[in-house]
N, C-alpha and C positions, 0 to 999 in steps of 0.2 A: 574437705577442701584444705588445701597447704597454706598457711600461712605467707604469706610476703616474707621478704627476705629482710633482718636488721639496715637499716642506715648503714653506710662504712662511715664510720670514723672518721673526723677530718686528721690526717696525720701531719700537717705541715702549720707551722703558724708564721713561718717567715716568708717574706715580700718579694718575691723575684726582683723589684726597682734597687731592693736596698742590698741582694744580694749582690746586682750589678754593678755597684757604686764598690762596694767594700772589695770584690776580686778586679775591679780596674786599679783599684791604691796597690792591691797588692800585686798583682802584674806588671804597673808600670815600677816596682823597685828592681825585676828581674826582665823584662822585654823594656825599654824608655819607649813611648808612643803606642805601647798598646792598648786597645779597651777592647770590655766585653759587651758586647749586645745579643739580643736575641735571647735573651733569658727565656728560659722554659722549664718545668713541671708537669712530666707524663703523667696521666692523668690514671696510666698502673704504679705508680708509686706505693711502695715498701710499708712495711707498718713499724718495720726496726729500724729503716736506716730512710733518708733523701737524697731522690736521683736529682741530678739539675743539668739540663741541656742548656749550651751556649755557644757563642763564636768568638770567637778572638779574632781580630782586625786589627792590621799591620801594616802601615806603610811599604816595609821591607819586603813582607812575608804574604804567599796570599793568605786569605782570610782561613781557618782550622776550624772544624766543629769538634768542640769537646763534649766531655760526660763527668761530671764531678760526682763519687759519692761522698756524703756526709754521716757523720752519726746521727738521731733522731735526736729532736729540738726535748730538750726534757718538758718543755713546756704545751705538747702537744701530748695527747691523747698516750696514754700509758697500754703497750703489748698487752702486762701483765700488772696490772695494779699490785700496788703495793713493792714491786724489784727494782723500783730506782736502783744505782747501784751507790755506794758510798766511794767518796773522796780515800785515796789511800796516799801514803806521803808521810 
């Protein structure tokens, strides 16, 4: 008989609320009146990087569904244990 398959990984350790919060500051220095809502996190997300689904809502503008990728939280679950990669500079 085959074994069950490993757990995945949790690969994400950041809060969609607090993703929302921080790309509304940062939106409203480039749109004035915009926020994000709708926060979302496919539930195929990446094991290298983070997808993040949102909407943007706009007085002006009708509402836009985005896709943000991100680099992977160094603080979640490691590809390759041990390849952090190092600060250069």
């Amino acid at each position: 008989m085959a074994a069950a398959p490993a757990p995945r990984p949790r690969t994400s350790t950041r809060e969609p609320e607090e993703l929302a919060r921080r790309l509304t500051a940062w939106l409203d220095g480039r749109l004035p009146g915009a926020r994000v809502s709708g926060v979302r996190v496919p539930a195929s997300n990446g094991m290298s990087s983070e997808t993040l689904l949102f909407d943007i809502e706009h007085p002006d503008t009708p509402v836009r569904a985005c896709t943000l990728r991100l680099a992977a939280d160094p603080a979640a679950h490691a590809v390759f244990p041990g390849s952090r990669p190092t600060p250069t500079g």
